[in-house]
TORDO-372607 format. One record per residue (C-alpha): residue number from 0; residue in three letters; x, y, z. Coordinates in Angstrom, 2 decimals. Example, Ala and Ser with C-alpha at 12.3 -4.5 7.8 and 13.67 -1.06 7.14 Angstrom:
residues 2
{0; 'ALA'; {12.30; -4.50; 7.80}}
{1; 'SER'; {13.67; -1.06; 7.14}}
***
This chain:
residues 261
{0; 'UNK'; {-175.15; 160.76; 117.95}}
{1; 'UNK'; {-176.35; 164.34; 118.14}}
{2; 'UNK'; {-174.63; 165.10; 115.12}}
{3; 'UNK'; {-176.17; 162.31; 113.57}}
{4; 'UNK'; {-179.59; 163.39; 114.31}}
{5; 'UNK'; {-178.76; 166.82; 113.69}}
{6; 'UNK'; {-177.93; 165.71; 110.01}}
{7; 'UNK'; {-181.19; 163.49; 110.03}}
{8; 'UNK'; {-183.37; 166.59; 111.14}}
{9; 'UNK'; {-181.88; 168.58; 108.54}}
{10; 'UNK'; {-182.49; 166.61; 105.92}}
{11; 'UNK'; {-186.10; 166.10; 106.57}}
{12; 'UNK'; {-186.59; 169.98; 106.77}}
{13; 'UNK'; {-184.97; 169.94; 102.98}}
{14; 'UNK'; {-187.62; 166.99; 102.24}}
{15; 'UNK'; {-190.11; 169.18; 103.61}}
{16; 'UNK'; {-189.38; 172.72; 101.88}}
{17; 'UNK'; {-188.31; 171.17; 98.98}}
{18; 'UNK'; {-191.88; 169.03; 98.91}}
{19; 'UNK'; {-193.62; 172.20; 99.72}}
{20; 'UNK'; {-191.60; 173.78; 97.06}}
{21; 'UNK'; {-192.81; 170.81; 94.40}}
{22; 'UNK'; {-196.43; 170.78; 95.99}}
{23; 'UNK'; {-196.70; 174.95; 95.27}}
{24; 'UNK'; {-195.10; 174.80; 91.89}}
{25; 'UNK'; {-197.68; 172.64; 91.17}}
{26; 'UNK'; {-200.59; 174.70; 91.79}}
{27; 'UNK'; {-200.79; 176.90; 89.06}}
{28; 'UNK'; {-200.86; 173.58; 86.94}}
{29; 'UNK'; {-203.95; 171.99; 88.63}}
{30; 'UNK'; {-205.81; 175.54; 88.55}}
{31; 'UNK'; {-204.97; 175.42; 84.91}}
{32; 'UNK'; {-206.24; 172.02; 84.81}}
{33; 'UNK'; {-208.79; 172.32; 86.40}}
{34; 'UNK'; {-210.03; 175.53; 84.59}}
{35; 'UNK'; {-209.41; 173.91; 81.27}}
{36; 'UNK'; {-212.15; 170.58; 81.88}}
{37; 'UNK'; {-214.43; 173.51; 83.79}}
{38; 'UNK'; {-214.72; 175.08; 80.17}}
{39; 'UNK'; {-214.37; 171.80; 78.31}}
{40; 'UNK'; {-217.39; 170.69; 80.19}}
{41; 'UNK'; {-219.59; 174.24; 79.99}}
{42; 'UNK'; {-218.52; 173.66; 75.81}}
{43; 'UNK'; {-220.45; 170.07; 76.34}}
{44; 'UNK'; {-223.35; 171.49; 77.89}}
{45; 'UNK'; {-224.11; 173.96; 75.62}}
{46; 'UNK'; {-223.36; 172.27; 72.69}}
{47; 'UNK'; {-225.61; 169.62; 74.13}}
{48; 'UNK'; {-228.36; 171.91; 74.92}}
{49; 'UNK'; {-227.99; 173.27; 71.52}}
{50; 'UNK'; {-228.56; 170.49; 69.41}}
{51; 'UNK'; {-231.58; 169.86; 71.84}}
{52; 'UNK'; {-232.71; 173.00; 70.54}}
{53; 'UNK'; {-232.31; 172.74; 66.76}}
{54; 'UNK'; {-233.89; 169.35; 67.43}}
{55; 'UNK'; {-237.06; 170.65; 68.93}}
{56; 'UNK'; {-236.78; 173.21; 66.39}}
{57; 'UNK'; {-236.69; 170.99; 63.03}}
{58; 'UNK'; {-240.00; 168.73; 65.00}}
{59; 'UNK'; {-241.80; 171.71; 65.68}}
{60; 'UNK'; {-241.21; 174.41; 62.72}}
{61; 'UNK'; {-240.71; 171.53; 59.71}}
{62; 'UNK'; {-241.61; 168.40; 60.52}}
{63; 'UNK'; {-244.94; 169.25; 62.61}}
{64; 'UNK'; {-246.34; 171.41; 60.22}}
{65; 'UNK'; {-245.39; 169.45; 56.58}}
{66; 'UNK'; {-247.12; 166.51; 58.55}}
{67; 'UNK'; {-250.21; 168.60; 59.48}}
{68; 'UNK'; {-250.09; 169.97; 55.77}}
{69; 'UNK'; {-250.52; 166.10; 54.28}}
{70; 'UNK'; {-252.77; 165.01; 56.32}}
{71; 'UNK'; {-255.31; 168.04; 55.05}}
{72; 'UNK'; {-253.98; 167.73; 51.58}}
{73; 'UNK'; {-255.36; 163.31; 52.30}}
{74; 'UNK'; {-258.29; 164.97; 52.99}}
{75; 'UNK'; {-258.68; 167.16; 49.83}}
{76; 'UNK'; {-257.44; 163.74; 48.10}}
{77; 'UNK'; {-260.92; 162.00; 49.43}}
{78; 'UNK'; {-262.94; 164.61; 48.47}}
{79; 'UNK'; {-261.46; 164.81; 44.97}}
{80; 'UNK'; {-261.73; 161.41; 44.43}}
{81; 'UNK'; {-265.23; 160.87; 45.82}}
{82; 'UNK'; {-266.21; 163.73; 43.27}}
{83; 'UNK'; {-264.21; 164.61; 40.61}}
{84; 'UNK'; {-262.23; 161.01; 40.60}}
{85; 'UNK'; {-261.02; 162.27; 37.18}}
{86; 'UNK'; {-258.82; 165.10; 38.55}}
{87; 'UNK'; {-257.35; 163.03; 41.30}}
{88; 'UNK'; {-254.08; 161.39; 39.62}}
{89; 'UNK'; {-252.24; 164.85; 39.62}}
{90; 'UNK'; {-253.68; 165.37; 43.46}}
{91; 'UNK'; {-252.08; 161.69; 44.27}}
{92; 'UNK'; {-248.59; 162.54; 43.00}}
{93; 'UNK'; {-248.28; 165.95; 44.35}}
{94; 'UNK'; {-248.76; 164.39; 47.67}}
{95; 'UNK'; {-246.25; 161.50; 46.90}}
{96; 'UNK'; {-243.64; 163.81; 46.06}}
{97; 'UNK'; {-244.31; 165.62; 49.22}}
{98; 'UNK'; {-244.65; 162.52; 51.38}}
{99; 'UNK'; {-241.02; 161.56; 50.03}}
{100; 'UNK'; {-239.62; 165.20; 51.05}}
{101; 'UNK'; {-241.04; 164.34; 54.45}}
{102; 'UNK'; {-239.39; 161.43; 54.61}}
{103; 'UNK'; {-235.72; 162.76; 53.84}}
{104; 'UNK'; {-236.09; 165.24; 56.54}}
{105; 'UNK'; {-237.02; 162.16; 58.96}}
{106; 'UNK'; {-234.04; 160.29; 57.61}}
{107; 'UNK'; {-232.26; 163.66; 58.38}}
{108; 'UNK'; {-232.66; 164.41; 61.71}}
{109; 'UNK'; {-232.17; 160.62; 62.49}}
{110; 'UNK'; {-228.98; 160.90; 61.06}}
{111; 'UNK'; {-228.25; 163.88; 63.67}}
{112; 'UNK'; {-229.15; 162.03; 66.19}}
{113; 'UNK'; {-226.99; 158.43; 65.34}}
{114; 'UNK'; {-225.31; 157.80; 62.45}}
{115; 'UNK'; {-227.17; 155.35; 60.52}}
{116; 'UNK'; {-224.04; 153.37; 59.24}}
{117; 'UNK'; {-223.72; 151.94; 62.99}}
{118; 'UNK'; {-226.65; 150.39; 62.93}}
{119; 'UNK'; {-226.59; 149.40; 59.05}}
{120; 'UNK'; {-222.69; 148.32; 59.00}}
{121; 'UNK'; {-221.85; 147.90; 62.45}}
{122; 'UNK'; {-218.70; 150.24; 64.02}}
{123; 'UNK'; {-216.21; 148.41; 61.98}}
{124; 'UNK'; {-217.66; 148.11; 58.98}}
{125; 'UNK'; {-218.42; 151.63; 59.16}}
{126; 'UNK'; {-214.97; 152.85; 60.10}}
{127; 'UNK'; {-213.77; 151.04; 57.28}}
{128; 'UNK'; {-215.86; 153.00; 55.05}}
{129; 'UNK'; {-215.12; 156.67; 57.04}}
{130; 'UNK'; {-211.46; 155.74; 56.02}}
{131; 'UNK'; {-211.73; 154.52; 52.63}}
{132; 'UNK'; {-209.48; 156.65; 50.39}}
{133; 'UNK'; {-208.47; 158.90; 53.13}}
{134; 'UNK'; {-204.65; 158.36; 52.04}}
{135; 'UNK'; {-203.20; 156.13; 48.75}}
{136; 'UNK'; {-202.85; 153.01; 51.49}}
{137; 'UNK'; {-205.45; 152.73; 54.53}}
{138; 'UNK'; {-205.13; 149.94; 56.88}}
{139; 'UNK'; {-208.00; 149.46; 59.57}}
{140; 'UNK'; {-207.65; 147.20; 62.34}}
{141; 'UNK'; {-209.62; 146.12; 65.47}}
{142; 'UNK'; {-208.83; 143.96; 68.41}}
{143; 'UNK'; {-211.43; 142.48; 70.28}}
{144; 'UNK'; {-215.08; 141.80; 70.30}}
{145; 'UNK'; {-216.94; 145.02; 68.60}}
{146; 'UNK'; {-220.49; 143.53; 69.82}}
{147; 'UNK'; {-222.14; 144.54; 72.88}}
{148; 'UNK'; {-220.82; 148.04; 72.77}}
{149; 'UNK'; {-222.63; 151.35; 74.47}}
{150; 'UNK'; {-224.81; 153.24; 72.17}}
{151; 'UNK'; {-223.01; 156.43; 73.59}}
{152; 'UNK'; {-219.02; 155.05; 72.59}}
{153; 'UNK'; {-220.05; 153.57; 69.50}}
{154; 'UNK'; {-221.07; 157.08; 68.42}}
{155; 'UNK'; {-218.35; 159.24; 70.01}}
{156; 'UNK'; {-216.00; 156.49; 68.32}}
{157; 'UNK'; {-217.74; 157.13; 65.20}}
{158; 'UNK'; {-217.40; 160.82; 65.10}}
{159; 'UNK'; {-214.26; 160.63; 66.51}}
{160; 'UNK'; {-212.95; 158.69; 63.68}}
{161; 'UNK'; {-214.84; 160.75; 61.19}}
{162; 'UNK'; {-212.90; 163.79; 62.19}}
{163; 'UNK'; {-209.41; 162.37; 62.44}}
{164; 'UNK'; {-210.28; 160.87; 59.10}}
{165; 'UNK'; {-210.94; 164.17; 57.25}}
{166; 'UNK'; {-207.99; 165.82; 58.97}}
{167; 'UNK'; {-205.74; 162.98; 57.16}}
{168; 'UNK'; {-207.78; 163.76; 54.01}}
{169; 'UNK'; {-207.59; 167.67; 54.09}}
{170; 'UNK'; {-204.27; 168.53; 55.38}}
{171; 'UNK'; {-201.94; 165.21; 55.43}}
{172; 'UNK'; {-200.95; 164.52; 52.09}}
{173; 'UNK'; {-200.45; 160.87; 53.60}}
{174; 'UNK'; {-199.01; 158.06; 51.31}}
{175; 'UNK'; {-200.21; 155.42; 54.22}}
{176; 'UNK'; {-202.74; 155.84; 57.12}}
{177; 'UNK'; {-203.59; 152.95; 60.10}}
{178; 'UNK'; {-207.10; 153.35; 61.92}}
{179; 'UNK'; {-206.66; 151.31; 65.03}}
{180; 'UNK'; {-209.46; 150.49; 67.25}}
{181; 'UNK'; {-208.93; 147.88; 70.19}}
{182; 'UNK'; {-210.97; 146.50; 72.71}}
{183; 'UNK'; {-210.07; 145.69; 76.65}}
{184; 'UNK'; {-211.80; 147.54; 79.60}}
{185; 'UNK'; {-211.99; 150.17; 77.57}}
{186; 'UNK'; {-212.24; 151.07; 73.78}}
{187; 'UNK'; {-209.15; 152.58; 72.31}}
{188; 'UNK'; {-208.59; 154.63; 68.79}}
{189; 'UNK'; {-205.42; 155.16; 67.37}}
{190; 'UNK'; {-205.59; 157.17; 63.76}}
{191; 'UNK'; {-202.03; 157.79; 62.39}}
{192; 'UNK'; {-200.85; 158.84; 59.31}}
{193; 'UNK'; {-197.46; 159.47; 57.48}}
{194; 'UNK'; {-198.34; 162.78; 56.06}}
{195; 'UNK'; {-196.72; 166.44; 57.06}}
{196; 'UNK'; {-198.62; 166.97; 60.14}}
{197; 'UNK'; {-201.48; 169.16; 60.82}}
{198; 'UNK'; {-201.02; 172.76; 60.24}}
{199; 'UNK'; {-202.02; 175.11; 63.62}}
{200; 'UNK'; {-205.47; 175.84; 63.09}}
{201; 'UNK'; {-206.13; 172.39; 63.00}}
{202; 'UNK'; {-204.36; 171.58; 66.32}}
{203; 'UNK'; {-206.24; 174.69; 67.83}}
{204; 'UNK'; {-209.76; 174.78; 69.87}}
{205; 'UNK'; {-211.95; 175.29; 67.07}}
{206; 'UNK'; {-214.88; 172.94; 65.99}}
{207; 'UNK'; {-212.98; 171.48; 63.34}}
{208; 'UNK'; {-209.81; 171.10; 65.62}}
{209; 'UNK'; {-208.22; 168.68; 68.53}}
{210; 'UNK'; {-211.13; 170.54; 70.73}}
{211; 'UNK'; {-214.42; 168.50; 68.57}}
{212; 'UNK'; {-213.10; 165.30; 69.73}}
{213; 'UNK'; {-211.69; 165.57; 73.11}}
{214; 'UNK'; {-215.05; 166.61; 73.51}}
{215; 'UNK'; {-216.49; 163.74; 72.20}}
{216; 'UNK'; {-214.69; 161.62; 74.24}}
{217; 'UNK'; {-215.39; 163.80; 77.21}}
{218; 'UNK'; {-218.73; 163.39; 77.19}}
{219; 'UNK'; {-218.11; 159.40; 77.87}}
{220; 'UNK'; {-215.52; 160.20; 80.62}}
{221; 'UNK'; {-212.53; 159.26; 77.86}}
{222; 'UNK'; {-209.81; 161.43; 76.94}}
{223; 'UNK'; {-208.45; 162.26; 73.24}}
{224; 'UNK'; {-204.92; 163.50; 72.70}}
{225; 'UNK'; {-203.42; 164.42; 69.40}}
{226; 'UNK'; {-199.63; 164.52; 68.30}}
{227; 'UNK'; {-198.13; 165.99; 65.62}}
{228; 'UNK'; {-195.13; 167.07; 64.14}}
{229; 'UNK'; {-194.28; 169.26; 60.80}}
{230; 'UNK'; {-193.23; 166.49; 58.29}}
{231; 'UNK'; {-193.39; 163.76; 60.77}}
{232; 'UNK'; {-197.26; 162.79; 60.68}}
{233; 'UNK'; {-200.14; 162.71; 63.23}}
{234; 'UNK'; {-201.54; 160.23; 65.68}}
{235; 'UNK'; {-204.76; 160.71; 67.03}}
{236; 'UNK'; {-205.40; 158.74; 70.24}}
{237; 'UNK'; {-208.68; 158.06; 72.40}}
{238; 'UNK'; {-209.80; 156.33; 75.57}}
{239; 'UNK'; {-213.54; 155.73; 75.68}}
{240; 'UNK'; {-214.55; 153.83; 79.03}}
{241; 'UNK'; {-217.54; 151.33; 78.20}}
{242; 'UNK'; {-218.98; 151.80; 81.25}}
{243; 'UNK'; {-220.58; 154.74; 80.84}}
{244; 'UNK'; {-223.34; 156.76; 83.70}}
{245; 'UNK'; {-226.89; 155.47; 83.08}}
{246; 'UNK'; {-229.79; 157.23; 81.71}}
{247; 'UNK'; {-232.52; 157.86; 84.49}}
{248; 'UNK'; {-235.90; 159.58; 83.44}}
{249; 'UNK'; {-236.54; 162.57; 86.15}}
{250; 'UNK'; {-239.79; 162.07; 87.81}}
{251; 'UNK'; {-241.62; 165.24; 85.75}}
{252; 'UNK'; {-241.35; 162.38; 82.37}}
{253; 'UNK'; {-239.15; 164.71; 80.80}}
{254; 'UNK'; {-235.70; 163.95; 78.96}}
{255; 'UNK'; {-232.44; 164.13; 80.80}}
{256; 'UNK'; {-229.65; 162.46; 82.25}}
{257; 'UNK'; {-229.33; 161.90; 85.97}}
{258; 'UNK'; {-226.11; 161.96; 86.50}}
{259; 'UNK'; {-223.45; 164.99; 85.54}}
{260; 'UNK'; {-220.22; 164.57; 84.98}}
***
């Protein structure tokens, strides 16, 4: 019997170190971890912040002013006409022509802020058309209802797709490509193709790299992992939760989110 516990006490000290062992080896992993979605996250902020700042930027430096500009030239228009009406057809089409200017740049900085095929196609339609011609056969799927979805994962979906897309198109050399998108508790991409694989600087942390879209789909609490192998194609693959944390308006009025993640 006491040789029985004996072995019994032995073997739970050789649990025990070796868990200890497992839990240390371990460490160095969930630093690197954890250091790795610290930077991930700073990259989010400041990119977010950034385009915030080009933003109020473009309003203020371009926008404001070419708006203040018409509105004086509508003035010179009025006086014109009211008293030299003959001189006031060249007046009229200067200010068309700068009326349509102002317009693009409107179009443009919507475009910044959501793509306008989402709202003019829909996500499928418009995945359909990121993918078009991206390799000599592209098949696009999707499982599930694509109504209903949030603003914020039908965009990162978007550009998510948009950059796996040109990947395919700069560096695969595909004969056949499958977009995948599917729909449960959560929206999942799958973009493969049968091409020679990404070279390194593609797979690396640049903007143009695997780093653009897991950040994408960090910023929605999803995850994006890429594989791929030299001569064996790439798969790009994305979890995008739908429910994503709510907007709340700080009590000052000004923009923000409420909640951090």
């Amino acid at each position: 019997m006491r040789a029985l516990l004996a072995r019994a006490t032995g073997l739970a000290g050789a649990f025990a170190a070796g868990a200890a062992v497992a839990h240390l080896t371990s460490i160095p992993h969930l630093l690197r971890l954890t250091s790795d979605l610290q930077r991930s996250r700073e990259r989010i902020l400041a990119t977010r912040e950034e385009e915030r700042r080009r933003l109020r930027n473009d309003l203020h430096d371009d926008l404001g002013p070419t708006l203040a500009s018409l509105a004086m030239s509508l003035d010179a228009a009025r006086l014109t006409l009211g008293g030299e009406p003959e001189r006031i057809e060249p007046v009229l089409t200067e200010l068309r022509d700068r009326l349509a200017t102002a317009v693009g740049e409107i179009r443009e900085l919507a475009h910044g802020l959501r793509p306008p095929a989402l709202d003019d196609l829909g996500l499928v339609a418009a995945v359909e058309s990121l993918a078009e011609g991206a390799a000599d056969r592209v098949d696009v799927r999707f499982d599930g209802d694509p109504e209903g979805l949030p603003a914020a994962v039908e965009v990162a979906a978007y550009w998510i797709v948009s950059e796996a897309v040109a990947n395919v198109r700069k560096h695969a050399r595909a004969a056949t490509a499958l977009v995948l998108v599917s729909r449960d508790a959560d929206l999942h991409l799958m973009i493969a193709d049968s091409g020679v694989g990404l070279p390194e600087q593609a797979r690396g942390a640049g903007p143009g790299g695997l780093a653009a879209m897991r950040e994408l789909a960090a910023e929605v609490g999803g995850t994006c992992t890429i594989t791929s192998r030299t001569g064996g194609g790439t798969i790009v693959a994305a979890r995008l939760p739908l429910a994503v944390p709510a907007y709340h308006r700080p009590p000052n009025g000004k923009g923000g989110r409420g909640h951090e993640r």
